[in-house]
ModelCIF file with pLDDT and N, C-alpha, C, O atoms, coordinates in Angstrom:
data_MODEL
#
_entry.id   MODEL 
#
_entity.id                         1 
_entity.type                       polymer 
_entity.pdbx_number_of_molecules   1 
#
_entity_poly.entity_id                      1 
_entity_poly.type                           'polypeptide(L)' 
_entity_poly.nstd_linkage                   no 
_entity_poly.nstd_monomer                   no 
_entity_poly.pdbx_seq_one_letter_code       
;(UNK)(UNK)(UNK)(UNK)(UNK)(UNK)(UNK)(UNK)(UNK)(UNK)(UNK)(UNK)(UNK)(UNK)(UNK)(UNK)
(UNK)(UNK)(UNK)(UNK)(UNK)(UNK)(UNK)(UNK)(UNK)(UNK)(UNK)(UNK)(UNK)(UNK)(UNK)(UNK)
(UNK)(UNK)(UNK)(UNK)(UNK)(UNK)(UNK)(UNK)(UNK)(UNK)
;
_entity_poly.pdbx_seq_one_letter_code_can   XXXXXXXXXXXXXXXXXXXXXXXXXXXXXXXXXXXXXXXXXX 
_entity_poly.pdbx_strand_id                 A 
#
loop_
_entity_poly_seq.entity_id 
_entity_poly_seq.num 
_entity_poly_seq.mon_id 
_entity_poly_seq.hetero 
1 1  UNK n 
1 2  UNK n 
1 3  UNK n 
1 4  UNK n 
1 5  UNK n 
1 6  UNK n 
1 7  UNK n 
1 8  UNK n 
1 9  UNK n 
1 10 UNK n 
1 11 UNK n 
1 12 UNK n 
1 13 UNK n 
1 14 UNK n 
1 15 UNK n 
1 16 UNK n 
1 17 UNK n 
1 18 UNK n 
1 19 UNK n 
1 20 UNK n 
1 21 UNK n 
1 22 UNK n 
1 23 UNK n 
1 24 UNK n 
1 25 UNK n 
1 26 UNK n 
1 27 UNK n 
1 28 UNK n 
1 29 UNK n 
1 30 UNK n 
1 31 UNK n 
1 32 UNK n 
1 33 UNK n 
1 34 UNK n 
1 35 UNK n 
1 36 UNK n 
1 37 UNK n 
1 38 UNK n 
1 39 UNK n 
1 40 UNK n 
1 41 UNK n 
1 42 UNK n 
#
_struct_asym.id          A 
_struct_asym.entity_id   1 
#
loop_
_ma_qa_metric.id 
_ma_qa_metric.mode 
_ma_qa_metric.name 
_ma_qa_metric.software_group_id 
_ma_qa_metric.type 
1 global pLDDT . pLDDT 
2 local  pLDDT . pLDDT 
#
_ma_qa_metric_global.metric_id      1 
_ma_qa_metric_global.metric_value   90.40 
_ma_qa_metric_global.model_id       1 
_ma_qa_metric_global.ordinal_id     1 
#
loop_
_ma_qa_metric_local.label_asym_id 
_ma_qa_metric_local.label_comp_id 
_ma_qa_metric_local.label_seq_id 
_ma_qa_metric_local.metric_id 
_ma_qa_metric_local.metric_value 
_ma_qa_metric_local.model_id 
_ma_qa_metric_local.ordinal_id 
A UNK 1  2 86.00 1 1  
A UNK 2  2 92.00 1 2  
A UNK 3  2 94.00 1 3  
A UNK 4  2 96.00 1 4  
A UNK 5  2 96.00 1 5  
A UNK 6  2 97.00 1 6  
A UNK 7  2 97.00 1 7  
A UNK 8  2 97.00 1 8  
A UNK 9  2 97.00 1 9  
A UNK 10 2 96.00 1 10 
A UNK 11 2 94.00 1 11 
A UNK 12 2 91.00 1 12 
A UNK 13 2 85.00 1 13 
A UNK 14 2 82.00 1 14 
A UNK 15 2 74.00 1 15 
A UNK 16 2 75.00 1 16 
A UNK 17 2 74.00 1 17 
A UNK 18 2 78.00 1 18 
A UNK 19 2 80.00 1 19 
A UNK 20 2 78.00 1 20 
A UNK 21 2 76.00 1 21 
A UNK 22 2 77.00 1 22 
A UNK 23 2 83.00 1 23 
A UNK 24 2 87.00 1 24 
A UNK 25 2 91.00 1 25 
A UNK 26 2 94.00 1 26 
A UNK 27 2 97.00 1 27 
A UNK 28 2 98.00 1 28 
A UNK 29 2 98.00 1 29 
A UNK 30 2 98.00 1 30 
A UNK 31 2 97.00 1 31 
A UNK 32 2 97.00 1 32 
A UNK 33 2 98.00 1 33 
A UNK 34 2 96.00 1 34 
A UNK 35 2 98.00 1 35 
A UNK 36 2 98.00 1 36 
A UNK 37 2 97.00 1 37 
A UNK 38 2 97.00 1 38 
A UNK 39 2 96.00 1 39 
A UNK 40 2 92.00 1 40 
A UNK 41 2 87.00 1 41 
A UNK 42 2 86.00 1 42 
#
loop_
_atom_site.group_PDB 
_atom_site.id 
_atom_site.type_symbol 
_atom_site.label_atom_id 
_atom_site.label_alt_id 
_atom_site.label_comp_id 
_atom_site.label_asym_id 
_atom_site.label_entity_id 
_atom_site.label_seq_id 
_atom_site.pdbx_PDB_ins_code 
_atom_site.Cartn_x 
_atom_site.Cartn_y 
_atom_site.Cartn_z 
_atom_site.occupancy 
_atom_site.B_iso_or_equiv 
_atom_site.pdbx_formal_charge 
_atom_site.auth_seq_id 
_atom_site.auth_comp_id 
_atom_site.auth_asym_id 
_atom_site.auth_atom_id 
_atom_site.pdbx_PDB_model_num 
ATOM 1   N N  . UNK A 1 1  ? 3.613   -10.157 -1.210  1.00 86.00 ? 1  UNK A N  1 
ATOM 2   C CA . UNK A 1 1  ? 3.099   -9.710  -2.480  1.00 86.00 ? 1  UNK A CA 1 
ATOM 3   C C  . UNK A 1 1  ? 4.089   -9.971  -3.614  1.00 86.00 ? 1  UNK A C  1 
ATOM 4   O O  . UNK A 1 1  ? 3.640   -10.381 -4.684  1.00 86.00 ? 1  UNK A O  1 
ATOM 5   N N  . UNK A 1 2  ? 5.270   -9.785  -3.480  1.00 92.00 ? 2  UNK A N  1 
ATOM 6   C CA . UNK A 1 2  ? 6.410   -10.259 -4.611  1.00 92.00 ? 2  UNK A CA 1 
ATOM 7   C C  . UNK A 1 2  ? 7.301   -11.166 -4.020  1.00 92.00 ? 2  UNK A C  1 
ATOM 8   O O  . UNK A 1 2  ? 8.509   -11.120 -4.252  1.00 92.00 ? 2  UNK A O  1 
ATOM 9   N N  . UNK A 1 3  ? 6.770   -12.008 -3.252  1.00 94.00 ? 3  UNK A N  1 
ATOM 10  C CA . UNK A 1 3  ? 7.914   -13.201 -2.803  1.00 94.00 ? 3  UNK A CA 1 
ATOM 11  C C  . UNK A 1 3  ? 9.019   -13.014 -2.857  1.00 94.00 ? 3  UNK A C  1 
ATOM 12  O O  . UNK A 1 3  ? 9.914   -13.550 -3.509  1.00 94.00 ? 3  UNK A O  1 
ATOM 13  N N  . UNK A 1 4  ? 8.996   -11.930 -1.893  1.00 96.00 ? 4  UNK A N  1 
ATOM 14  C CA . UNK A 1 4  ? 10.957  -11.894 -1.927  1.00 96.00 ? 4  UNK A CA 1 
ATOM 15  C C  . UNK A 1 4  ? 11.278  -12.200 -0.209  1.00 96.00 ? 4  UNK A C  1 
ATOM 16  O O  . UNK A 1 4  ? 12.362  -11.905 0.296   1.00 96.00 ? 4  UNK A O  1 
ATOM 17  N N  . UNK A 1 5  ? 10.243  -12.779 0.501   1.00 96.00 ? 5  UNK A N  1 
ATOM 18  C CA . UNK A 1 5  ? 9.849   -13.208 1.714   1.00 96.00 ? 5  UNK A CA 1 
ATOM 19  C C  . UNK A 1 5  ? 10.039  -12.346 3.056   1.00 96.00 ? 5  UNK A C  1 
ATOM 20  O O  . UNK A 1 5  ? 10.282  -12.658 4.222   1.00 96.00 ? 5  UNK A O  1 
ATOM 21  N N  . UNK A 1 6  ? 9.786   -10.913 2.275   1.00 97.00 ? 6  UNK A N  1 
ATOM 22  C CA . UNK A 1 6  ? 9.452   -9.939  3.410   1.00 97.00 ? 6  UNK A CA 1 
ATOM 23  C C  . UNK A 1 6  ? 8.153   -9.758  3.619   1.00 97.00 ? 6  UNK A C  1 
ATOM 24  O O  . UNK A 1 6  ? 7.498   -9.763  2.576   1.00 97.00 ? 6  UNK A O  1 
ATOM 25  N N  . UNK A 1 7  ? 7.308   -9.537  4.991   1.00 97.00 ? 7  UNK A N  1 
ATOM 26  C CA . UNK A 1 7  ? 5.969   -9.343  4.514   1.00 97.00 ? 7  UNK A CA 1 
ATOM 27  C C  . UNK A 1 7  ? 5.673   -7.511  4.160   1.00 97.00 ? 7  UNK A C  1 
ATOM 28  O O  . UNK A 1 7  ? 6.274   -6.519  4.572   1.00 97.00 ? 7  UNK A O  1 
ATOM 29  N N  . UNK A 1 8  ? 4.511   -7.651  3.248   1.00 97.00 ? 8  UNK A N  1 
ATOM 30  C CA . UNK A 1 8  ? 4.028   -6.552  2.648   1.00 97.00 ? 8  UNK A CA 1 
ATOM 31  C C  . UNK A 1 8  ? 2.778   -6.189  3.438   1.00 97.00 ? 8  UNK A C  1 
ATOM 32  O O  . UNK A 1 8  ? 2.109   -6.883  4.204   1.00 97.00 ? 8  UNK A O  1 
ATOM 33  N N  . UNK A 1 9  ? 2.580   -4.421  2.901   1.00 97.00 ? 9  UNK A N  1 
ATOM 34  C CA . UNK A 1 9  ? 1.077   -3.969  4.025   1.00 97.00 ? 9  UNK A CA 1 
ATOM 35  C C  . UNK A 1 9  ? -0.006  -3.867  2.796   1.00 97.00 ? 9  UNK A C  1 
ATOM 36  O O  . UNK A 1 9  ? 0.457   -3.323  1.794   1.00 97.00 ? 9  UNK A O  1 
ATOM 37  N N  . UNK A 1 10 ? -1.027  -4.191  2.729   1.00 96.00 ? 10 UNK A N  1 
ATOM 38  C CA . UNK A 1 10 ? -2.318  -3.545  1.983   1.00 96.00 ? 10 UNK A CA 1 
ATOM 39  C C  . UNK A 1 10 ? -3.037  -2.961  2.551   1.00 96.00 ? 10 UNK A C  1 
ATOM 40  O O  . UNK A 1 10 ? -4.084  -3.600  2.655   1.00 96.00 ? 10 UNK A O  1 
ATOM 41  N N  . UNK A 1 11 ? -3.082  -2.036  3.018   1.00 94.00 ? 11 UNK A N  1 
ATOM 42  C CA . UNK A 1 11 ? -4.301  -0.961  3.238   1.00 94.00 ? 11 UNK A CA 1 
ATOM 43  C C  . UNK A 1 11 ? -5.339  -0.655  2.162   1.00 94.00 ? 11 UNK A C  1 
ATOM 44  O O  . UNK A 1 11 ? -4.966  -0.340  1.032   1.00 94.00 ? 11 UNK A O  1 
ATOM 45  N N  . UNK A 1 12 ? -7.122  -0.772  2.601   1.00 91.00 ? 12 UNK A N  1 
ATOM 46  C CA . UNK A 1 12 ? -7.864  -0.436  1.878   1.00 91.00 ? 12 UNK A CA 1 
ATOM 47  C C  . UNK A 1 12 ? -8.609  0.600   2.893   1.00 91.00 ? 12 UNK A C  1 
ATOM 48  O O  . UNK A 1 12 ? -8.666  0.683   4.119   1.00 91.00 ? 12 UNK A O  1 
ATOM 49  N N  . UNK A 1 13 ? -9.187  1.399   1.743   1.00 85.00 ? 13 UNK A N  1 
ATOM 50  C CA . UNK A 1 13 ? -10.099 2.617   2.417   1.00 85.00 ? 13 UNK A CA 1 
ATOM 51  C C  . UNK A 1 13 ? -11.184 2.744   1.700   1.00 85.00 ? 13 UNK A C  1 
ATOM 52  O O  . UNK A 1 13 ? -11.334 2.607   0.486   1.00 85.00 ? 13 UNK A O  1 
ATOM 53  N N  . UNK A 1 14 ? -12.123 3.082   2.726   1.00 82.00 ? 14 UNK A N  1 
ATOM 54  C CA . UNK A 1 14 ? -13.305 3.597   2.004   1.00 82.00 ? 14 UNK A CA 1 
ATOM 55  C C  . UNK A 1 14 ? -13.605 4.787   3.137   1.00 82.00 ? 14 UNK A C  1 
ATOM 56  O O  . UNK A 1 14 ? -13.129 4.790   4.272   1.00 82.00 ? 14 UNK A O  1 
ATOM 57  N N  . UNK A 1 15 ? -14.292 5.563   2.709   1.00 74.00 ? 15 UNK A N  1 
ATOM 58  C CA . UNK A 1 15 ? -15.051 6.492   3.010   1.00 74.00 ? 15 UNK A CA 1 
ATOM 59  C C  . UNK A 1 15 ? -16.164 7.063   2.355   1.00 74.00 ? 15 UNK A C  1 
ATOM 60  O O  . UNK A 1 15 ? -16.379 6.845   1.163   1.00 74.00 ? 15 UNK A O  1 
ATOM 61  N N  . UNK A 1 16 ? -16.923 7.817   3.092   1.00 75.00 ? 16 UNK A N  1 
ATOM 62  C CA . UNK A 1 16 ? -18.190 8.097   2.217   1.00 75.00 ? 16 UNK A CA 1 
ATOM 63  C C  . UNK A 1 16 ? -18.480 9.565   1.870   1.00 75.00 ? 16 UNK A C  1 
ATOM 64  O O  . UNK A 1 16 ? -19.511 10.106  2.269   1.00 75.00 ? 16 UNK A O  1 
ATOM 65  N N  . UNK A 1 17 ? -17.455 10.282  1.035   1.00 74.00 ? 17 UNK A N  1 
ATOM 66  C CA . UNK A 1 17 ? -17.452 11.089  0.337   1.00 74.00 ? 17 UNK A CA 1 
ATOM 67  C C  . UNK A 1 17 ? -17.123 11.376  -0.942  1.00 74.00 ? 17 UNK A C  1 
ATOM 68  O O  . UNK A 1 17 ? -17.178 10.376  -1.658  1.00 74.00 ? 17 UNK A O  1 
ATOM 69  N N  . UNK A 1 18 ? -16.681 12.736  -1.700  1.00 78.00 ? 18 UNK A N  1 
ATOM 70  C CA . UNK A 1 18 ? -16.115 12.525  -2.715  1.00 78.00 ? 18 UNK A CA 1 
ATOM 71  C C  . UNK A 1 18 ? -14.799 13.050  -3.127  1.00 78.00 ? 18 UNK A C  1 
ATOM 72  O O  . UNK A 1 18 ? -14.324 13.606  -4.117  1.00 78.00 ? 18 UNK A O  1 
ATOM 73  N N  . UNK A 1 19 ? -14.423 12.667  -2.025  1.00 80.00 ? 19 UNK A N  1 
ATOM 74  C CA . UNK A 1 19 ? -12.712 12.907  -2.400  1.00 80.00 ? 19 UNK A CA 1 
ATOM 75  C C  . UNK A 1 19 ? -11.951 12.145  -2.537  1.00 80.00 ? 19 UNK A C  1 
ATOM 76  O O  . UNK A 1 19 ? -11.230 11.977  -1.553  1.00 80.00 ? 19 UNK A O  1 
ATOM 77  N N  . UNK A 1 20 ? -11.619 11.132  -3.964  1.00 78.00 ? 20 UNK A N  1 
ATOM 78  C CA . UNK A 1 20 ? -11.136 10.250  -4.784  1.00 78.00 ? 20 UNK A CA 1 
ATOM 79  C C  . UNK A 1 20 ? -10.056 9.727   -4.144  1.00 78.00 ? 20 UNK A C  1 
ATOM 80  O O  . UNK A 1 20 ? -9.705  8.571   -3.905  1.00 78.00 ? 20 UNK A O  1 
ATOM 81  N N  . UNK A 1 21 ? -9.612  10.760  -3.922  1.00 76.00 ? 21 UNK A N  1 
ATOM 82  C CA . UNK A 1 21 ? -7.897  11.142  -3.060  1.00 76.00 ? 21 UNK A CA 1 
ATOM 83  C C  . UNK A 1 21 ? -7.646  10.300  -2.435  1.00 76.00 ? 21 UNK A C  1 
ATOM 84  O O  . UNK A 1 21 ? -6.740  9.499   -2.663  1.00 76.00 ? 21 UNK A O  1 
ATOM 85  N N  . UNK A 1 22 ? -8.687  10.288  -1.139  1.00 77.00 ? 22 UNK A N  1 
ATOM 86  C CA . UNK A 1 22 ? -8.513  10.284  -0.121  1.00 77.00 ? 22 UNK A CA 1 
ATOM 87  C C  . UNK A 1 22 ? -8.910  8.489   0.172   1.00 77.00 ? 22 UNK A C  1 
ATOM 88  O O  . UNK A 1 22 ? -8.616  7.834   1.172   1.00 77.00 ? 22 UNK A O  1 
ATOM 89  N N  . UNK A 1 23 ? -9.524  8.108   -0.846  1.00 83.00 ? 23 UNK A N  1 
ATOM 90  C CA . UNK A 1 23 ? -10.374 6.714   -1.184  1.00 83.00 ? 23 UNK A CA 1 
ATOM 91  C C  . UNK A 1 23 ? -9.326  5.466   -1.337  1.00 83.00 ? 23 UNK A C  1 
ATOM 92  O O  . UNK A 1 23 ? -9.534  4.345   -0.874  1.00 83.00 ? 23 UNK A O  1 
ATOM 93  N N  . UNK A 1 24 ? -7.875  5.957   -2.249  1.00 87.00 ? 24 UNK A N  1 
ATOM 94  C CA . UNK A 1 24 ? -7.633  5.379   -3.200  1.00 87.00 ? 24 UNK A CA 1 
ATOM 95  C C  . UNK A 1 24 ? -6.406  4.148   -1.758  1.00 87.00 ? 24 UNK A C  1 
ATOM 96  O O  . UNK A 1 24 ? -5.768  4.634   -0.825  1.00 87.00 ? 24 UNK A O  1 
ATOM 97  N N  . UNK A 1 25 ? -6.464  3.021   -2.020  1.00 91.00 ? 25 UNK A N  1 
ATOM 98  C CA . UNK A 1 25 ? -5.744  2.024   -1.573  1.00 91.00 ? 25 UNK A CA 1 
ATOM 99  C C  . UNK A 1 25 ? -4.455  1.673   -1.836  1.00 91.00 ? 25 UNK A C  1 
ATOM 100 O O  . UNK A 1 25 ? -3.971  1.596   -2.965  1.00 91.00 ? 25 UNK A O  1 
ATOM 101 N N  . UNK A 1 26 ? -3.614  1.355   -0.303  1.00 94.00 ? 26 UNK A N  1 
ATOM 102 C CA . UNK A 1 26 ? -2.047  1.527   -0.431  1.00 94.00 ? 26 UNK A CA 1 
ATOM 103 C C  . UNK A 1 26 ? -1.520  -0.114  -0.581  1.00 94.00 ? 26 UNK A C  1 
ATOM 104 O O  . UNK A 1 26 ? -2.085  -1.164  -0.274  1.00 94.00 ? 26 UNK A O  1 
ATOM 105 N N  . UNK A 1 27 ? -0.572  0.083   -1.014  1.00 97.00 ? 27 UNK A N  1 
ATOM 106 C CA . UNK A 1 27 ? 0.337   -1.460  -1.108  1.00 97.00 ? 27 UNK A CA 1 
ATOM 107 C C  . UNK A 1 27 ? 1.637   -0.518  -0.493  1.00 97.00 ? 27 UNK A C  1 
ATOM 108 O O  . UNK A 1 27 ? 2.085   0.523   -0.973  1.00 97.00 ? 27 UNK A O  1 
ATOM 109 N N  . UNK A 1 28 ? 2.026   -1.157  0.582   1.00 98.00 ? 28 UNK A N  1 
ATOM 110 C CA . UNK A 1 28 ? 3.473   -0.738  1.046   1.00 98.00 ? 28 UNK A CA 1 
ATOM 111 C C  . UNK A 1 28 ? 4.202   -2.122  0.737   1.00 98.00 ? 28 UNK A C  1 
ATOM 112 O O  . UNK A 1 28 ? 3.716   -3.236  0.931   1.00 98.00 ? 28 UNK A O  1 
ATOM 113 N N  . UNK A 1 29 ? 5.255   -1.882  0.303   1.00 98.00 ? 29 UNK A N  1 
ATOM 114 C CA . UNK A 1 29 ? 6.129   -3.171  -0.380  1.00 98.00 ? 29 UNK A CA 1 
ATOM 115 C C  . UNK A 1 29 ? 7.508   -3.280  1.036   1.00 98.00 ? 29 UNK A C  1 
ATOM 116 O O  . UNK A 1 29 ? 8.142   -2.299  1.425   1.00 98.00 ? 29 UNK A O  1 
ATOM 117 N N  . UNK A 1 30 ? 7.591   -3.959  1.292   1.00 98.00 ? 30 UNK A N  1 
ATOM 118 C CA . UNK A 1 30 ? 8.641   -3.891  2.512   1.00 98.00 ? 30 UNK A CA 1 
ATOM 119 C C  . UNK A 1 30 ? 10.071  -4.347  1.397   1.00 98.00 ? 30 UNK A C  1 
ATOM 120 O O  . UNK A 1 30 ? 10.263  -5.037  0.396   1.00 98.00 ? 30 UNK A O  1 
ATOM 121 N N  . UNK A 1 31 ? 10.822  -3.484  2.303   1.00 97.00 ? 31 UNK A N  1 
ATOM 122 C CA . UNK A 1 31 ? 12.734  -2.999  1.391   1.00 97.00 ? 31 UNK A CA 1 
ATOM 123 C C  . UNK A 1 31 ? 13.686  -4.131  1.933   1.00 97.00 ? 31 UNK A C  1 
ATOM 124 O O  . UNK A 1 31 ? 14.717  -4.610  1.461   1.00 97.00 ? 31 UNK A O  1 
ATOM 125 N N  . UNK A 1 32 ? 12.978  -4.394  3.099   1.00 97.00 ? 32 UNK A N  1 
ATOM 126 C CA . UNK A 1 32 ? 14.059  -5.006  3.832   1.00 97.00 ? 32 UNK A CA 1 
ATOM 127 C C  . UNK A 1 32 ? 15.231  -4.759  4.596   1.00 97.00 ? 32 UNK A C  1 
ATOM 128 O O  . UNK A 1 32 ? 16.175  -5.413  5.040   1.00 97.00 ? 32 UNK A O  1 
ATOM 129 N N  . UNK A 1 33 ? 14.856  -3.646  4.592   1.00 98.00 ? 33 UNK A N  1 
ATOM 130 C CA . UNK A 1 33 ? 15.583  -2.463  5.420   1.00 98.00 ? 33 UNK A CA 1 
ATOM 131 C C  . UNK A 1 33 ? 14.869  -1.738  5.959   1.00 98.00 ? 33 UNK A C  1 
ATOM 132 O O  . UNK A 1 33 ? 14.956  -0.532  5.727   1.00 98.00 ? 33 UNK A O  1 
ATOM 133 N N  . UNK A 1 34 ? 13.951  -2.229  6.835   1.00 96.00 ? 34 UNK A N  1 
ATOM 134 C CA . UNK A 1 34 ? 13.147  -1.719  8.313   1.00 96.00 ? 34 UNK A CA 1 
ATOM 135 C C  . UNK A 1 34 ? 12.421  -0.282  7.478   1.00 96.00 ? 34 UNK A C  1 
ATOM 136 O O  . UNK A 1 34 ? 11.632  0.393   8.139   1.00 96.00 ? 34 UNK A O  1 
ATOM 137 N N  . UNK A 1 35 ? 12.688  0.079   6.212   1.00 98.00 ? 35 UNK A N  1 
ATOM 138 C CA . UNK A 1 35 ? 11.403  0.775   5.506   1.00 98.00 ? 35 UNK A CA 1 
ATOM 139 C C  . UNK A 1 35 ? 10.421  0.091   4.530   1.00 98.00 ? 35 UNK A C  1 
ATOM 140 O O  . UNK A 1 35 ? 10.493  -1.076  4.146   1.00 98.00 ? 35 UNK A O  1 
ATOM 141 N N  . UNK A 1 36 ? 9.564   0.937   4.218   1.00 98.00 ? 36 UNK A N  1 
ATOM 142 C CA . UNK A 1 36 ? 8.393   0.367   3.079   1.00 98.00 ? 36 UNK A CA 1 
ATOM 143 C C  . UNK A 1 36 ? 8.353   1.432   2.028   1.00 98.00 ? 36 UNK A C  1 
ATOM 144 O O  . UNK A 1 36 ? 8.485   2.608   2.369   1.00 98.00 ? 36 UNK A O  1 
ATOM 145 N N  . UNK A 1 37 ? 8.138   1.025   0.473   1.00 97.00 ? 37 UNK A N  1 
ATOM 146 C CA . UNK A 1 37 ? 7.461   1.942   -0.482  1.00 97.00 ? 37 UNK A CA 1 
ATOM 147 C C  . UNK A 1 37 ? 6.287   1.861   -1.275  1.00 97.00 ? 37 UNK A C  1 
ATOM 148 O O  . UNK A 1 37 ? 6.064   1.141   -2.248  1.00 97.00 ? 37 UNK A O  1 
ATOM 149 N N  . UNK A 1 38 ? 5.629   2.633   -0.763  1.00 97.00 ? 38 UNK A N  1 
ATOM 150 C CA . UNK A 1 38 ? 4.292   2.785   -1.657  1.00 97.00 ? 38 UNK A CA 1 
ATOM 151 C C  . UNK A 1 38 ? 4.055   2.479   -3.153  1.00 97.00 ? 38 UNK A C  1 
ATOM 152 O O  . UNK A 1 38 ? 4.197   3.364   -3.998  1.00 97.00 ? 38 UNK A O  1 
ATOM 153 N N  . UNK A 1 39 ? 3.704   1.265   -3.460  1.00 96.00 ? 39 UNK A N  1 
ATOM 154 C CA . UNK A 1 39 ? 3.737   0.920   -5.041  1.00 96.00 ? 39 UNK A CA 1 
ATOM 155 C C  . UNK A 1 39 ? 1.992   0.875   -5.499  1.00 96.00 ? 39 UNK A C  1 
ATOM 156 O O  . UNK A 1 39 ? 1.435   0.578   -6.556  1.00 96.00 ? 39 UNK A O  1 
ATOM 157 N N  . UNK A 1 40 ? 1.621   1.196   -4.530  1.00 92.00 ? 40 UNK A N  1 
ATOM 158 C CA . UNK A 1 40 ? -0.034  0.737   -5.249  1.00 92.00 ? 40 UNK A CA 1 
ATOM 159 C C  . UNK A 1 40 ? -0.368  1.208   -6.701  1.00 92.00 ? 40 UNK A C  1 
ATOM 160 O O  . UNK A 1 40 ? -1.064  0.489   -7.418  1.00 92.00 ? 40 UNK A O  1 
ATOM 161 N N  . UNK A 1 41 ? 0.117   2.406   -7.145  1.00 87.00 ? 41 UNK A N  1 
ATOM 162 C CA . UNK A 1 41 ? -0.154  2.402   -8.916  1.00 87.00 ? 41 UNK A CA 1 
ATOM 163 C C  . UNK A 1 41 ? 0.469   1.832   -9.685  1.00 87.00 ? 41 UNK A C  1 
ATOM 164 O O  . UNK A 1 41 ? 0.310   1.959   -10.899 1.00 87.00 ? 41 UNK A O  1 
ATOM 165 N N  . UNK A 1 42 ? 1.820   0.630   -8.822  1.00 86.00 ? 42 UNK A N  1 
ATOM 166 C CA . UNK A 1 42 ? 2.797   -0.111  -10.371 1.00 86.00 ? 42 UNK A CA 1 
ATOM 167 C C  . UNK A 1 42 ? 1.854   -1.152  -10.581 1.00 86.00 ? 42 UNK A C  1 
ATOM 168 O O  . UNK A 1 42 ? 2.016   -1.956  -11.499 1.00 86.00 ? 42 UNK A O  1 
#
């Protein structure tokens, strides 16, 4: 996702209710250091 040539996760969700919350889709950005951070609202 930002070519820094780690790979990145996209998770999408749906469900069929109405809890917005629970709907909304992740981008994990990999650190490169065997963790990930959640950027999906930058």
């Amino acid at each position: 996702m930002n070519a820094d040539g780690f790979l990145d996760i996209y998770v999408t969700k749906e469900l069929y209710d109405f809890q917005l919350e629970k709907r909304q889709n992740r981008l994990y950005i990999n650190q490169g250091d065997l963790t990930f951070k959640e950027e999906a609202q930058q």
